[in-house]
C-alpha positions, -999 to +999 in steps of 0.1 A: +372-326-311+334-316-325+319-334-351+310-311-379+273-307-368+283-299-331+306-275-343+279-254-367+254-256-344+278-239-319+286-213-347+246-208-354+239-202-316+268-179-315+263-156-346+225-153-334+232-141-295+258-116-313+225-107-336+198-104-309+212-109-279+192-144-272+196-177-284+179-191-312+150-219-304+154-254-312+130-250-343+155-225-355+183-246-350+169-273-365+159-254-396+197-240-395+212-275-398+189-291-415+179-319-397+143-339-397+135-333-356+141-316-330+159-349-310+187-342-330+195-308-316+186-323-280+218-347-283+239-318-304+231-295-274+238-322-251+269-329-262+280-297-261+272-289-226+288-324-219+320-311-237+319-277-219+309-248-247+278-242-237+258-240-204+217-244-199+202-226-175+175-241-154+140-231-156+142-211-187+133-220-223+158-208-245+184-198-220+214-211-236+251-192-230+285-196-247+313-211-219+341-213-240+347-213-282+368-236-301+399-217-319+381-221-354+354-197-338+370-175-312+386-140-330+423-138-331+443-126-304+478-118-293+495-152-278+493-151-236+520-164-214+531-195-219+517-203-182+484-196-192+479-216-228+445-230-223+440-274-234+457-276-272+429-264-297+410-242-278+410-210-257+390-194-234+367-168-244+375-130-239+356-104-219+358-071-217+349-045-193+317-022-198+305+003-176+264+000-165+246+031-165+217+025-145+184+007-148+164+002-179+124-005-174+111-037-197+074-026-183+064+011-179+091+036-193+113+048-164+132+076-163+171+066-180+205+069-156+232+087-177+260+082-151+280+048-152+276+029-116+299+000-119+310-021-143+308-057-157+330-080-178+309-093-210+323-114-237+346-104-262+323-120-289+287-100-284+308-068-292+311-052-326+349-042-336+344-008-346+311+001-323+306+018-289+287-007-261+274-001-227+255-019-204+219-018-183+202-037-157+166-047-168+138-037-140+101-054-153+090-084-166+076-072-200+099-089-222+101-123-203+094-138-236+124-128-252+146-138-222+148-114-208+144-111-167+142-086-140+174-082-129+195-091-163+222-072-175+215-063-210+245-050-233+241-021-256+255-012-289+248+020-292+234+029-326+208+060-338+184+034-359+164+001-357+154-025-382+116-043-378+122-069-346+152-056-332+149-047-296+162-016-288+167+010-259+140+035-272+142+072-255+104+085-253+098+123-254+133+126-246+129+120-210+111+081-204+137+050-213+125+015-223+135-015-238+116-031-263+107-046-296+108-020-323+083-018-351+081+010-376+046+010-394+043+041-415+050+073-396+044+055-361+062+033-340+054+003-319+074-009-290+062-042-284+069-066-251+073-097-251+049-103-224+009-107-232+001-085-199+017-054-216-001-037-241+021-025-275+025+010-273+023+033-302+042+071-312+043+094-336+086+095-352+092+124-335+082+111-299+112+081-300+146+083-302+167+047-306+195+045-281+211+014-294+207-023-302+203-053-278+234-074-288+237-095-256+227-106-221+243-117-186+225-129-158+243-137-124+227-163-096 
């Protein structure tokens, strides 16, 4: 069983990698729950990991993923075989299969794959119910800051418009892709990395056309 704070600290770190894609930071999460310092998240997060919900990944700040949900947070689902009922209380998180359709720069804009090359199983709980999704592998390092590494598998929702901060698949001139922050300031639009060795880059409305949404991330060893 979770204590009430394990629990909604697990819910907080799962609404925001469905929101953004990446976890939240332990100032966030200790905003979230309200709690004096940041030692308290240490042993929430701790205990989780212990308990087997989440998993820290080595050598990254922030790189927190969801193993498994308890029933009060995964979304309903027909019953499977008896044979295959998961530990009373909980059940194993669903995936579903997306296809990838190339490589997506987070540096210089490359040029966007429109053809599916394989595909790749991403949790049933970064999806949207009633939205399409695809994936990309990231090539560049420009938004290392986010989370987000050379190599990464970035999932999709696909979706005409931005708000401030999301970070989006951007289409330049209808020929270049990139993933970055978006900005809209007036009638010009930033894509910003998340990496201090890449410069923001500005366009005019016309010159950018949003792809989609970053809702989520896998990353394979």
């Amino acid at each position: 069983m979770l204590t009430r704070k394990q629990h909604d600290l697990l819910q907080f770190i799962q609404s925001r990698l469905q929101r953004d894609g990446v976890p939240p930071s332990f100032d966030e999460m200790k905003e979230a729950l309200d709690l004096r310092s940041k030692s308290g998240i240490h042993r929430l997060i701790t205990a989780l990991e212990e308990r087997g919900f989440i998993r820290r990944l080595a050598h990254r700040a922030r790189a927190i993923e969801i193993v498994r949900l308890p029933e009060s947070l995964d979304p309903p689902r027909p019953a499977p075989d008896a044979a295959a009922v998961p530990s009373p209380g909980f059940v194993e998180a669903a995936s579903i299969e997306l296809p990838v359709m190339g490589r997506i720069a987070a540096g210089t804009p490359i040029e966007a794959i429109q053809h599916a090359s394989r595909n790749v199983a991403v949790p049933a709980a970064m999806l949207a119910a009633r939205a399409r999704h695809y994936a990309l592998e990231v090539k560049g390092d420009s938004m290392i800051e986010a989370g987000i590494n050379n190599g990464d598998i970035v999932v999709i929702q696909e979706q005409p418009t931005a708000q401030n901060g999301d970070i989006v698949v951007a289409l330049i001139e209808g020929e270049e892709a990139t993933l970055k922050t978006f900005r809209r300031r007036g009638t010009a639009i930033a894509l910003e990395a998340a990496n201090p060795a890449y410069q923001t880059r500005i366009y005019q409305d016309h010159q950018v056309k949003v792809q989609g949404k970053l809702v989520g991330l896998i990353r394979t060893y």
